[in-house]
mmJSON file of the N, C-alpha and C atoms, coordinates in Angstrom:
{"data_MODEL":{"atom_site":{
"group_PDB":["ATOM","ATOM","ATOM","ATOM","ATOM","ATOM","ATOM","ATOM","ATOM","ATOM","ATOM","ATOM","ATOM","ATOM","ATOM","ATOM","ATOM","ATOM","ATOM","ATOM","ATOM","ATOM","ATOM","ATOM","ATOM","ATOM","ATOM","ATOM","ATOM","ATOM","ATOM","ATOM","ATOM","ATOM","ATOM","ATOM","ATOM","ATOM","ATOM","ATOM","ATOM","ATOM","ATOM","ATOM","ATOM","ATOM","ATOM","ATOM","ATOM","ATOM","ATOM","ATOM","ATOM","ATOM","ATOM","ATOM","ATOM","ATOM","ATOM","ATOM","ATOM","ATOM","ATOM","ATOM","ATOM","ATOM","ATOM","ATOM","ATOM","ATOM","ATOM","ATOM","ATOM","ATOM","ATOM","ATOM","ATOM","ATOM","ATOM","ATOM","ATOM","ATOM","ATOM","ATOM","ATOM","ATOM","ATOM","ATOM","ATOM","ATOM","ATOM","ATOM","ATOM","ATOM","ATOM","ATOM","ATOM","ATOM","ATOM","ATOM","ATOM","ATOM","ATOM","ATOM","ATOM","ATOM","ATOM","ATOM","ATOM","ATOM","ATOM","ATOM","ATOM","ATOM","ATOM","ATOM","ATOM","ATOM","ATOM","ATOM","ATOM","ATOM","ATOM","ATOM","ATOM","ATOM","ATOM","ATOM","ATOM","ATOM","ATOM","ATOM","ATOM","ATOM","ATOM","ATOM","ATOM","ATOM","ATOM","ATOM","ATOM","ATOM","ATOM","ATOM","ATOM","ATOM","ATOM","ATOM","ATOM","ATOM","ATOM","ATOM","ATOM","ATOM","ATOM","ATOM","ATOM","ATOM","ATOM","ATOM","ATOM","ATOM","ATOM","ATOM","ATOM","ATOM","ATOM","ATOM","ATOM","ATOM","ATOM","ATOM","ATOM","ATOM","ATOM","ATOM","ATOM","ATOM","ATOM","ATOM","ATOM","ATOM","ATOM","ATOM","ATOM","ATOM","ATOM","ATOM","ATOM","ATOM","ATOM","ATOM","ATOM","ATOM","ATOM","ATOM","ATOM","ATOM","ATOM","ATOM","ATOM","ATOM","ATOM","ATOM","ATOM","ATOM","ATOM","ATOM","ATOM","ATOM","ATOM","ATOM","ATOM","ATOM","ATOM","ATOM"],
"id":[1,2,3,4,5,6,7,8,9,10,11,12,13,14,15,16,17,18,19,20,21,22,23,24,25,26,27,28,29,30,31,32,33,34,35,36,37,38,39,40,41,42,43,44,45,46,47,48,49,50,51,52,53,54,55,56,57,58,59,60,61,62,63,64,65,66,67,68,69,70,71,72,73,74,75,76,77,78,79,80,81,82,83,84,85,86,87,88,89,90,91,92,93,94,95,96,97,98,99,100,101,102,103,104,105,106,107,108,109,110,111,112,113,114,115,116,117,118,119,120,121,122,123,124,125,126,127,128,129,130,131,132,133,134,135,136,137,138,139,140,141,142,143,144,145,146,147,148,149,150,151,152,153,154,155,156,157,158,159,160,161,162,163,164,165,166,167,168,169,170,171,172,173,174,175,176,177,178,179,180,181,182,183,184,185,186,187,188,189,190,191,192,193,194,195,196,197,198,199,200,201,202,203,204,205,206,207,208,209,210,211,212,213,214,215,216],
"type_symbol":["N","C","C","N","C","C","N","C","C","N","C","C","N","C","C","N","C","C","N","C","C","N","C","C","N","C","C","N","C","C","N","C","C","N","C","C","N","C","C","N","C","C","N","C","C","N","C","C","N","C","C","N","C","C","N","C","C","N","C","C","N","C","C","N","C","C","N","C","C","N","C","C","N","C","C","N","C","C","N","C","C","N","C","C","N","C","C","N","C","C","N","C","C","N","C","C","N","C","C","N","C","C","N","C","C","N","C","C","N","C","C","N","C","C","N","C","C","N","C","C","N","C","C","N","C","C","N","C","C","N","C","C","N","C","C","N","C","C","N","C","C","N","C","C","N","C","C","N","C","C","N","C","C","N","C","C","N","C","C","N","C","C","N","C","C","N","C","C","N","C","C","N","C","C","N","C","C","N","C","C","N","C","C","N","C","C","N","C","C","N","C","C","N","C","C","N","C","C","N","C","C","N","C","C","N","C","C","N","C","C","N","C","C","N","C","C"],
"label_atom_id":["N","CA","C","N","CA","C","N","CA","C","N","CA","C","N","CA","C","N","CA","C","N","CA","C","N","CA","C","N","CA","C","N","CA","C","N","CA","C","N","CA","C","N","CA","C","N","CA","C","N","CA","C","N","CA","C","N","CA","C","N","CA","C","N","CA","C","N","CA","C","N","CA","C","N","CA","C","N","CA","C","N","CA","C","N","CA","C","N","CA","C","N","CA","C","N","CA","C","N","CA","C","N","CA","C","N","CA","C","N","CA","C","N","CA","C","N","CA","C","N","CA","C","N","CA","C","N","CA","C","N","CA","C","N","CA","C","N","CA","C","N","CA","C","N","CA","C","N","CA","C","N","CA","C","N","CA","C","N","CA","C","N","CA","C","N","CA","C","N","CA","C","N","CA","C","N","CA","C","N","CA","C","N","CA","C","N","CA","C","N","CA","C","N","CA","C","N","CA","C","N","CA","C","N","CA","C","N","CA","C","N","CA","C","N","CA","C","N","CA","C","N","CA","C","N","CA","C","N","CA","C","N","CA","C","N","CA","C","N","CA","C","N","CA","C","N","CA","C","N","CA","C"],
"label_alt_id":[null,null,null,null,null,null,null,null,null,null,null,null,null,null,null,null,null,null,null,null,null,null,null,null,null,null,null,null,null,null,null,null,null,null,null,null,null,null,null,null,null,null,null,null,null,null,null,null,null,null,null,null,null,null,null,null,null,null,null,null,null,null,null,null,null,null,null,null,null,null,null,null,null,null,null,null,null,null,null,null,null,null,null,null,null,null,null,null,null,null,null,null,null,null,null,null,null,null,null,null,null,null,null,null,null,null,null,null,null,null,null,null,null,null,null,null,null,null,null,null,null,null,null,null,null,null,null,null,null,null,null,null,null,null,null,null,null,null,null,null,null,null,null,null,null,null,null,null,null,null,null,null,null,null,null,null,null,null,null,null,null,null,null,null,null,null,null,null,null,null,null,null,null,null,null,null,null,null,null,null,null,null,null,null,null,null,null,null,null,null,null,null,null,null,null,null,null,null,null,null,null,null,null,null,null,null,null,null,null,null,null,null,null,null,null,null],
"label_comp_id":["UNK","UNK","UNK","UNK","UNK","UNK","UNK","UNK","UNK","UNK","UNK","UNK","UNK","UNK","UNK","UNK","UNK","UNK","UNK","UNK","UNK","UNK","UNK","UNK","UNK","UNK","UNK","UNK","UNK","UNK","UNK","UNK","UNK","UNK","UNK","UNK","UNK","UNK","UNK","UNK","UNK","UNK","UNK","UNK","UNK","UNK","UNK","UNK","UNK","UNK","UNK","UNK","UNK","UNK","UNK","UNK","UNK","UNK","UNK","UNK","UNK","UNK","UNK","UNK","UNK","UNK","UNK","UNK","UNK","UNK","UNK","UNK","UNK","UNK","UNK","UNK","UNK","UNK","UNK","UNK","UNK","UNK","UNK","UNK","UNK","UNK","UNK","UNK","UNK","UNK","UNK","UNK","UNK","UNK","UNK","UNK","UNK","UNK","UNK","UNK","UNK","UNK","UNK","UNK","UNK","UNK","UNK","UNK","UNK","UNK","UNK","UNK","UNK","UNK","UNK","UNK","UNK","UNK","UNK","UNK","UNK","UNK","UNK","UNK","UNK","UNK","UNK","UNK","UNK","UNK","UNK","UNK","UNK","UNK","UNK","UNK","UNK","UNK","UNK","UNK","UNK","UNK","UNK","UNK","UNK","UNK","UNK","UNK","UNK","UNK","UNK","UNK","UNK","UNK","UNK","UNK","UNK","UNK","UNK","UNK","UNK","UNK","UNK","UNK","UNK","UNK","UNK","UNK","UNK","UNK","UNK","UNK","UNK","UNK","UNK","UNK","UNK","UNK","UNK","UNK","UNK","UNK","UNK","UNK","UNK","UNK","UNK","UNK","UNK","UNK","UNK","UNK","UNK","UNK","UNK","UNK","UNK","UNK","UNK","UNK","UNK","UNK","UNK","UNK","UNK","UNK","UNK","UNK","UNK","UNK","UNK","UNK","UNK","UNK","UNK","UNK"],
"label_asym_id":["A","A","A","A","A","A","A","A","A","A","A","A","A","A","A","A","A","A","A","A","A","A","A","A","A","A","A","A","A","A","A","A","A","A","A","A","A","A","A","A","A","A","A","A","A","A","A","A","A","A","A","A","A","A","A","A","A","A","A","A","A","A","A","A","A","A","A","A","A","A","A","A","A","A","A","A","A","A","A","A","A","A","A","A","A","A","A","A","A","A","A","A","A","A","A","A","A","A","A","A","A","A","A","A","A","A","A","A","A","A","A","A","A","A","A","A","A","A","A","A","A","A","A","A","A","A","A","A","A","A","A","A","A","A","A","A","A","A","A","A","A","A","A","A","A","A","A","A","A","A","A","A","A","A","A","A","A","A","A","A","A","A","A","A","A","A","A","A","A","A","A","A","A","A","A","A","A","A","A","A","A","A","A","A","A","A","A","A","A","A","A","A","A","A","A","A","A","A","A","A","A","A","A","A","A","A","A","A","A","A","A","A","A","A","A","A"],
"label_entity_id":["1","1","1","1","1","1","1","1","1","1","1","1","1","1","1","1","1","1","1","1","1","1","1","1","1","1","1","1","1","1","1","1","1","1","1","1","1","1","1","1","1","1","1","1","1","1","1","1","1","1","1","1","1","1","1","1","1","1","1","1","1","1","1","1","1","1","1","1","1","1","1","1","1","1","1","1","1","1","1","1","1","1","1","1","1","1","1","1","1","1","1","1","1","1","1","1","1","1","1","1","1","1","1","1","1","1","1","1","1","1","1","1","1","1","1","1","1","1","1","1","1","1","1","1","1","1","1","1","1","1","1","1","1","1","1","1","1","1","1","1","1","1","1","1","1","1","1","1","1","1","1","1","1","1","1","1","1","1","1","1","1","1","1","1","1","1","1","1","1","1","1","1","1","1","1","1","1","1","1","1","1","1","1","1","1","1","1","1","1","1","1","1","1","1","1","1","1","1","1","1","1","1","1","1","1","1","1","1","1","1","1","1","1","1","1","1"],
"label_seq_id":[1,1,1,2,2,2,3,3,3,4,4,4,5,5,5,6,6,6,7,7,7,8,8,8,9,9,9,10,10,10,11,11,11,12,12,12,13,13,13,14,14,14,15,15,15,16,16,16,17,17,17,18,18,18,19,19,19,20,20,20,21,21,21,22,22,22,23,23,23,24,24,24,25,25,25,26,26,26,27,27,27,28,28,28,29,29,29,30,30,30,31,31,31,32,32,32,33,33,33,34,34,34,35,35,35,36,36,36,37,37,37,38,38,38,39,39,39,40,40,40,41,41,41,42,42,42,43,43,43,44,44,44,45,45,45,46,46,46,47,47,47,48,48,48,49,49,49,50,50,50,51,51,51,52,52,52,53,53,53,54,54,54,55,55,55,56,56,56,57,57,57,58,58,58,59,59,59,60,60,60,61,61,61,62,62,62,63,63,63,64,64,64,65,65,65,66,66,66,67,67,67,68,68,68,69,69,69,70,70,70,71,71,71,72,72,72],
"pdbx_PDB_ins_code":[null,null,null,null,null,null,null,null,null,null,null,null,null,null,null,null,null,null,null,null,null,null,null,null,null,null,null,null,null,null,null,null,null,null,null,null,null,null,null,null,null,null,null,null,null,null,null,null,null,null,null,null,null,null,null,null,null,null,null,null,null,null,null,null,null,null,null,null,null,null,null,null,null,null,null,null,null,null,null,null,null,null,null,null,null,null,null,null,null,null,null,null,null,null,null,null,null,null,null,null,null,null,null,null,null,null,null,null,null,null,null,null,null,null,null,null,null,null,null,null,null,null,null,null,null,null,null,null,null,null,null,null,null,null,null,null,null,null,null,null,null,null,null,null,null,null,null,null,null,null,null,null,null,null,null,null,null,null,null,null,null,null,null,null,null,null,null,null,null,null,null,null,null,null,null,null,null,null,null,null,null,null,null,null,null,null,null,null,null,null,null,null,null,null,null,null,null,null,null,null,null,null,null,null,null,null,null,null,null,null,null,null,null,null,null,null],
"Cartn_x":[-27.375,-28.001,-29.377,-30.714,-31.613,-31.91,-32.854,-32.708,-33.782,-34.125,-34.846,-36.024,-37.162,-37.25,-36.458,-35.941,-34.957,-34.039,-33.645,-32.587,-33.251,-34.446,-34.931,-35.434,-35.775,-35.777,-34.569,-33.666,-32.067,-31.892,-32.289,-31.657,-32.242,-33.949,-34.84,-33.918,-33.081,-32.554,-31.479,-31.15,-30.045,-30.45,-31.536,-32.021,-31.816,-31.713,-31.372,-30.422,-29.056,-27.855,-27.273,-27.973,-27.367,-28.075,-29.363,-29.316,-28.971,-28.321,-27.745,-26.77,-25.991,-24.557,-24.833,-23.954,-24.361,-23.92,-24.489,-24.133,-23.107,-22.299,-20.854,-20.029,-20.549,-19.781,-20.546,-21.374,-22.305,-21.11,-21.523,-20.655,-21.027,-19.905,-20.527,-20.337,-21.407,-21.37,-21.85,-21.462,-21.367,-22.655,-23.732,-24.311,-24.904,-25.188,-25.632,-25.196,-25.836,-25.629,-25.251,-23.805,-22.399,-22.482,-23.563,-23.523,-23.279,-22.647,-22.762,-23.555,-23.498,-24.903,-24.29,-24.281,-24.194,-25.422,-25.313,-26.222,-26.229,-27.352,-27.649,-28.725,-29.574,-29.748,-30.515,-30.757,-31.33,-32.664,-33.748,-34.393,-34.784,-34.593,-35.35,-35.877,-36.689,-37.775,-38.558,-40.7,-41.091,-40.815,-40.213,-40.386,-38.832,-38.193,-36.401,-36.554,-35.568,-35.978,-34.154,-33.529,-32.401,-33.151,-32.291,-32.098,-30.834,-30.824,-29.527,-29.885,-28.563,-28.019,-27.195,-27.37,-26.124,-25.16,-24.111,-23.116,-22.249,-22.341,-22.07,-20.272,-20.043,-18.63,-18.456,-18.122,-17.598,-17.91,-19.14,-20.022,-21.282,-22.014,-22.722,-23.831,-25.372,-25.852,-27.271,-27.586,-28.547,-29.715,-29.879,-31.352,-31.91,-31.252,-31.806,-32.083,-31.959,-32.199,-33.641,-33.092,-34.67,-34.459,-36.043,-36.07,-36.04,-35.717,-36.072,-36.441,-37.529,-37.932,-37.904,-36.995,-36.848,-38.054,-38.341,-39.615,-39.996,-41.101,-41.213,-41.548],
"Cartn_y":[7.368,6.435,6.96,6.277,6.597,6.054,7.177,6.384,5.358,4.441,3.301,3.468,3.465,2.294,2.167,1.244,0.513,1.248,2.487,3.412,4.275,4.724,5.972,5.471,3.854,2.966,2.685,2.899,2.251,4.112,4.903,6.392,6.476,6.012,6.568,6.136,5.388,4.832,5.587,6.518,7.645,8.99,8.692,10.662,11.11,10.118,10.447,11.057,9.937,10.844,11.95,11.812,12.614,14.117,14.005,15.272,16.179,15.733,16.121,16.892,16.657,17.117,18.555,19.741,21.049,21.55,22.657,22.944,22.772,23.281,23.495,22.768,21.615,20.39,19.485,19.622,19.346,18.152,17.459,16.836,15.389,14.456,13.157,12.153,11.055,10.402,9.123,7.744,6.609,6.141,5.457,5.248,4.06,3.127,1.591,0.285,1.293,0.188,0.649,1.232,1.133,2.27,3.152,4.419,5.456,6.507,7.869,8.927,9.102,10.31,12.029,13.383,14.07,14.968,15.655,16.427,17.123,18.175,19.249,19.749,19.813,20.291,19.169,20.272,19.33,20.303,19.278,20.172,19.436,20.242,19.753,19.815,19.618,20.254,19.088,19.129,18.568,16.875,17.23,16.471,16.538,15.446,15.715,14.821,16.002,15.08,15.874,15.275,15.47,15.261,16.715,16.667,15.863,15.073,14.375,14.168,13.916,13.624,12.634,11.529,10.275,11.206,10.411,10.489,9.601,9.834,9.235,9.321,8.472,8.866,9.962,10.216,11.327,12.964,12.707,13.911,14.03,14.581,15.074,15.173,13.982,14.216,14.951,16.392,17.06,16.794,16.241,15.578,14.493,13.944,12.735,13.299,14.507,14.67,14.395,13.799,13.72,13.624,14.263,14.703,13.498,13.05,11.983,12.33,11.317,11.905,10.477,10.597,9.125,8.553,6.95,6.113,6.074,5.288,4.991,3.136],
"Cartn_z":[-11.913,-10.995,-10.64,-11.299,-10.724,-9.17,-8.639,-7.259,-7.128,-7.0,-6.257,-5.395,-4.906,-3.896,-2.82,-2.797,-2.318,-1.357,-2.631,-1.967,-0.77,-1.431,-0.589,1.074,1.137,2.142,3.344,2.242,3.452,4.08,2.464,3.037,4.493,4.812,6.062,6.915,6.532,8.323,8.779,8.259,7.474,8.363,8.35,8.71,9.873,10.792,12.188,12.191,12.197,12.202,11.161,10.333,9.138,9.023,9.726,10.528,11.069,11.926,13.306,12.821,11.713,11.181,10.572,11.222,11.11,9.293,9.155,7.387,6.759,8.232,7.885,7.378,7.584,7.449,6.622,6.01,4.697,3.543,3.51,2.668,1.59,1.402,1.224,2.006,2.145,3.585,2.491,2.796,2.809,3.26,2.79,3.174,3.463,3.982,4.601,3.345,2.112,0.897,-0.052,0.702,-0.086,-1.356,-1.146,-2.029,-1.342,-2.335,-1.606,-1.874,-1.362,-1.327,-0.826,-1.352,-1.11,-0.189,1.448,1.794,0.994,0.59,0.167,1.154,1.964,3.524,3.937,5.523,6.659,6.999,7.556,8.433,10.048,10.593,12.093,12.391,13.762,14.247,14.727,14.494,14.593,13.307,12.498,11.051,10.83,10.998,10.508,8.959,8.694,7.288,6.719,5.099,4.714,3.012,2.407,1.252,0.519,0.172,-0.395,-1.977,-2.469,-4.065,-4.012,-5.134,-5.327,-6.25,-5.43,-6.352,-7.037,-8.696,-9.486,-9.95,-10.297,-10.614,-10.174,-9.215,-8.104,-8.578,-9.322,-9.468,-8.942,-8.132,-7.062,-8.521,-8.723,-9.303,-8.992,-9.061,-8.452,-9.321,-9.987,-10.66,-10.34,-9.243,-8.26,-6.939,-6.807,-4.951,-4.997,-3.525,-2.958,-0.909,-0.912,0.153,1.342,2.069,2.689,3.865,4.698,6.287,6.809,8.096,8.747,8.859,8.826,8.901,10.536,10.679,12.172,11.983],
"occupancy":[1.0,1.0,1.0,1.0,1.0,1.0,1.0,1.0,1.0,1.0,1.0,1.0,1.0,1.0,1.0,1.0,1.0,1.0,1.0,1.0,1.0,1.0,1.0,1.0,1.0,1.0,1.0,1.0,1.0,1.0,1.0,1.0,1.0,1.0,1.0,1.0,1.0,1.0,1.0,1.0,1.0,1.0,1.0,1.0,1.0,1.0,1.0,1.0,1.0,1.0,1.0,1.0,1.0,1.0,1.0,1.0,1.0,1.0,1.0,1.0,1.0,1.0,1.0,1.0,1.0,1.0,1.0,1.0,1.0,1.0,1.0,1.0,1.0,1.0,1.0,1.0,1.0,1.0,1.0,1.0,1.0,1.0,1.0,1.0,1.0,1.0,1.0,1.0,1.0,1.0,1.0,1.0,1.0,1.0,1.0,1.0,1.0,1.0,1.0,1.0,1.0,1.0,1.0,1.0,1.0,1.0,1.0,1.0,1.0,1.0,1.0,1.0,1.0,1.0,1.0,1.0,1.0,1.0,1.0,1.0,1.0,1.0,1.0,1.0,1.0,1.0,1.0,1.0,1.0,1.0,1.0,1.0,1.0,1.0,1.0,1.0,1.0,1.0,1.0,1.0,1.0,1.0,1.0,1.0,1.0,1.0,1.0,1.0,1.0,1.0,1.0,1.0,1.0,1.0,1.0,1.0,1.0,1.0,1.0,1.0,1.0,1.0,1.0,1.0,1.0,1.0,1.0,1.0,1.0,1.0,1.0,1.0,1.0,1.0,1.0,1.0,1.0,1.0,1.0,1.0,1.0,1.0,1.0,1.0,1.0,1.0,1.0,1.0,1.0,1.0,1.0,1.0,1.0,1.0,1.0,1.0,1.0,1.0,1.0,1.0,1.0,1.0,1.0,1.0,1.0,1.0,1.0,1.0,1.0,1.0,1.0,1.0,1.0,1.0,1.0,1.0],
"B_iso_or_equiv":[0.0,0.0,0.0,0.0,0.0,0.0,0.0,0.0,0.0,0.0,0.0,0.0,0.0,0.0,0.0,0.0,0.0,0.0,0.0,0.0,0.0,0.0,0.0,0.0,0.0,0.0,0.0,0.0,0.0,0.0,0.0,0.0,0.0,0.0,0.0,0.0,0.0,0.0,0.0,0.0,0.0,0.0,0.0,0.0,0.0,0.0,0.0,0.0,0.0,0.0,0.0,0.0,0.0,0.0,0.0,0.0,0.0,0.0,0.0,0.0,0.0,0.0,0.0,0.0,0.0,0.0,0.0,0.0,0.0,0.0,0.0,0.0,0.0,0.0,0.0,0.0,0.0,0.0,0.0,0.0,0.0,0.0,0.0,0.0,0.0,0.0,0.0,0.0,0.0,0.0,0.0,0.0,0.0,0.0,0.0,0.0,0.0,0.0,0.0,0.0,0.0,0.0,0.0,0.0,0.0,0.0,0.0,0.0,0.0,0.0,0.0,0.0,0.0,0.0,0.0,0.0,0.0,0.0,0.0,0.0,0.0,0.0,0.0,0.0,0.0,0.0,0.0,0.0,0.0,0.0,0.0,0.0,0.0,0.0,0.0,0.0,0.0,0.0,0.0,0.0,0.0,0.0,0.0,0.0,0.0,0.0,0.0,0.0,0.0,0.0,0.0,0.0,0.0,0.0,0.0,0.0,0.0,0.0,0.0,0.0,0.0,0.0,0.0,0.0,0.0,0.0,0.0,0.0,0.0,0.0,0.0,0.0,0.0,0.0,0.0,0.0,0.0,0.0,0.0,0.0,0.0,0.0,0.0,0.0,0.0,0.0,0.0,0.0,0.0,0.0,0.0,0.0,0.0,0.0,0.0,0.0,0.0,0.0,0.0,0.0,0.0,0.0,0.0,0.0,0.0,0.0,0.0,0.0,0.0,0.0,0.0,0.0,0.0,0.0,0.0,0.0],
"pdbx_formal_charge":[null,null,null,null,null,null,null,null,null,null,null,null,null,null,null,null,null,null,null,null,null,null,null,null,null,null,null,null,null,null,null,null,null,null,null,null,null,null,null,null,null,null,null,null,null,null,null,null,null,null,null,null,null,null,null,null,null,null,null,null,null,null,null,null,null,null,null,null,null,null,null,null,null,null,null,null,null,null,null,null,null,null,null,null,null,null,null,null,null,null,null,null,null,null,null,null,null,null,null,null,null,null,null,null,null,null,null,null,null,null,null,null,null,null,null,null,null,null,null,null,null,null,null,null,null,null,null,null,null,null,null,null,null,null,null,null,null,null,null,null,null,null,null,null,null,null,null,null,null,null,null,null,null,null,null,null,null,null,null,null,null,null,null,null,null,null,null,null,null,null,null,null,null,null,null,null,null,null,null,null,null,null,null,null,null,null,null,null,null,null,null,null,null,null,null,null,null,null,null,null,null,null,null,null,null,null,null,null,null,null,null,null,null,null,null,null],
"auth_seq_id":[1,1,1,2,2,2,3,3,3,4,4,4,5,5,5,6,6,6,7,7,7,8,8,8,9,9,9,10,10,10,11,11,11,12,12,12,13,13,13,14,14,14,15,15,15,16,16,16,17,17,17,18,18,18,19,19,19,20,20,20,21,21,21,22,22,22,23,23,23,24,24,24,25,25,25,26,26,26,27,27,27,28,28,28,29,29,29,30,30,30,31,31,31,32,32,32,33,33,33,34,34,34,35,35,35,36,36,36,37,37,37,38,38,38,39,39,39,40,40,40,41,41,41,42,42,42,43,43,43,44,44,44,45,45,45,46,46,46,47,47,47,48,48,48,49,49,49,50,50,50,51,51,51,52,52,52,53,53,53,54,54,54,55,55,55,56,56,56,57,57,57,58,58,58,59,59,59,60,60,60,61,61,61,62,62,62,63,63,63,64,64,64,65,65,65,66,66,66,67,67,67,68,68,68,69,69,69,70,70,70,71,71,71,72,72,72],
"auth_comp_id":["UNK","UNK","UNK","UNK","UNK","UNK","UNK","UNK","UNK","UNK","UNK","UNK","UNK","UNK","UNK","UNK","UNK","UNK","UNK","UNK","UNK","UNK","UNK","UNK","UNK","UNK","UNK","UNK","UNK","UNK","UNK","UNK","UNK","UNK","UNK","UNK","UNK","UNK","UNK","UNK","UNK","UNK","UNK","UNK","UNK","UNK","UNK","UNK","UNK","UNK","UNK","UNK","UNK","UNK","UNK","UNK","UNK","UNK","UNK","UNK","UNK","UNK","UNK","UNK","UNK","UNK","UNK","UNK","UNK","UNK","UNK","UNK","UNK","UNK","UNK","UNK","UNK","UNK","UNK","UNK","UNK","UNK","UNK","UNK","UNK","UNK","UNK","UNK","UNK","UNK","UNK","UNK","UNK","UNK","UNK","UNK","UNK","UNK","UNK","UNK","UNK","UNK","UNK","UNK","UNK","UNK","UNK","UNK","UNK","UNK","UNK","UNK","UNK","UNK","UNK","UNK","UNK","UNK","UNK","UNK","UNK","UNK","UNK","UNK","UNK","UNK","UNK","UNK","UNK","UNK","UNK","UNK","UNK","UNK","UNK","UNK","UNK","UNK","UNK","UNK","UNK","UNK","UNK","UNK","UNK","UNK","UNK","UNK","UNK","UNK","UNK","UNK","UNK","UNK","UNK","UNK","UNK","UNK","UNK","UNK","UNK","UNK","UNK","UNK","UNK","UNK","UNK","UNK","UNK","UNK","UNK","UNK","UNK","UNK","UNK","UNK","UNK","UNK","UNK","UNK","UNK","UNK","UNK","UNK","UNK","UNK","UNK","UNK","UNK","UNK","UNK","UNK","UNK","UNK","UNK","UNK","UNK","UNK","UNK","UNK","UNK","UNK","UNK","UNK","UNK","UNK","UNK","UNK","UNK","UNK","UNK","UNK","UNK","UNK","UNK","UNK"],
"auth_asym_id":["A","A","A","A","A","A","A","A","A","A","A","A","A","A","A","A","A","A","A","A","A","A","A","A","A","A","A","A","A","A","A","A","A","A","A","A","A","A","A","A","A","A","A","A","A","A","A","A","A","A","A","A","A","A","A","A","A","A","A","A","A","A","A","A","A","A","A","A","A","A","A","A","A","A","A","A","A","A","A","A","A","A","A","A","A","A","A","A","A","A","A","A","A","A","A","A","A","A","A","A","A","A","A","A","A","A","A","A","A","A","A","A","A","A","A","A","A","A","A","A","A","A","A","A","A","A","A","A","A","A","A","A","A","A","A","A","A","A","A","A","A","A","A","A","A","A","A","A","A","A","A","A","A","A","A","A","A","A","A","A","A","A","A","A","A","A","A","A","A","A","A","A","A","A","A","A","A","A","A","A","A","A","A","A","A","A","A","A","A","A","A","A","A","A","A","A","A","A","A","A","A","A","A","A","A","A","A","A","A","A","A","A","A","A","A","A"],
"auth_atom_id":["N","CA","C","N","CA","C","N","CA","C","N","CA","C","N","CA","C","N","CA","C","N","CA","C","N","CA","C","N","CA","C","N","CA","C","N","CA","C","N","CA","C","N","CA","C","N","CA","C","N","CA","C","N","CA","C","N","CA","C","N","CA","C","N","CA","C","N","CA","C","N","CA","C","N","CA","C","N","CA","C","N","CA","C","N","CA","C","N","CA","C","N","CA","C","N","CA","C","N","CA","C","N","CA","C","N","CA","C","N","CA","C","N","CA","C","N","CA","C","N","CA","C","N","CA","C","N","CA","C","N","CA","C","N","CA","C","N","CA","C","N","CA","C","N","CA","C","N","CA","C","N","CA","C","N","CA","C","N","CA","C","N","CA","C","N","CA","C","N","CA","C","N","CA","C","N","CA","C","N","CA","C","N","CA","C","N","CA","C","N","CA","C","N","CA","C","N","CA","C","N","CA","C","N","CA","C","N","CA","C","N","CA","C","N","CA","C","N","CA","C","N","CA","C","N","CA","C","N","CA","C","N","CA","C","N","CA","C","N","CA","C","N","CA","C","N","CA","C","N","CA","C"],
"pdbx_PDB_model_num":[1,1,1,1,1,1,1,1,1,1,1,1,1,1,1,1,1,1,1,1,1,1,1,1,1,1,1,1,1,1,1,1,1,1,1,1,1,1,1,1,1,1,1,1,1,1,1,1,1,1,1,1,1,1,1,1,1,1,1,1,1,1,1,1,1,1,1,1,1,1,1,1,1,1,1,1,1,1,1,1,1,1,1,1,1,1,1,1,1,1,1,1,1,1,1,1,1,1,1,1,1,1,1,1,1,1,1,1,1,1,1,1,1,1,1,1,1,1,1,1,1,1,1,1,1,1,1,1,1,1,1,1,1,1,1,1,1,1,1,1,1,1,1,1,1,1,1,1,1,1,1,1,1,1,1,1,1,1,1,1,1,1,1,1,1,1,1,1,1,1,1,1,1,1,1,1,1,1,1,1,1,1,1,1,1,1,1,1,1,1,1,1,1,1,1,1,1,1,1,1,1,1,1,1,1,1,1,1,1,1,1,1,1,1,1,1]
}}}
């Protein structure tokens, strides 16, 4: 699954809460339009932003991550 456009758009609305969620618990999360997406990290601070990966047939594809930083 290449990612989109589209995708990296629904992900911004994503970054808030998907932030917030500590390492520990790093996982795959469902996301607005019905894909999943694996964290691979977070950052906080002044700039929140989430490293994520789709996942494809229930393999975590790490040649699509991308960094995302919530919109305003």
């Amino acid at each position: 699954m290449a990612l989109k456009d589209q995708d990296i758009q629904g992900l911004q609305g994503m970054v808030d809460k998907w932030s917030q969620i500590p390492e520990s618990d790093y996982g795959r999360y469902k996301a607005k339009d019905g894909n999943w997406y694996e964290i691979v990290n977070t950052q906080d601070g002044t700039t929140e932003a989430i490293a994520v990966a789709p996942v494809v047939d229930g393999k975590t594809d790490y040649s699509q991550t991308a960094i995302v930083v919530a919109g305003t």
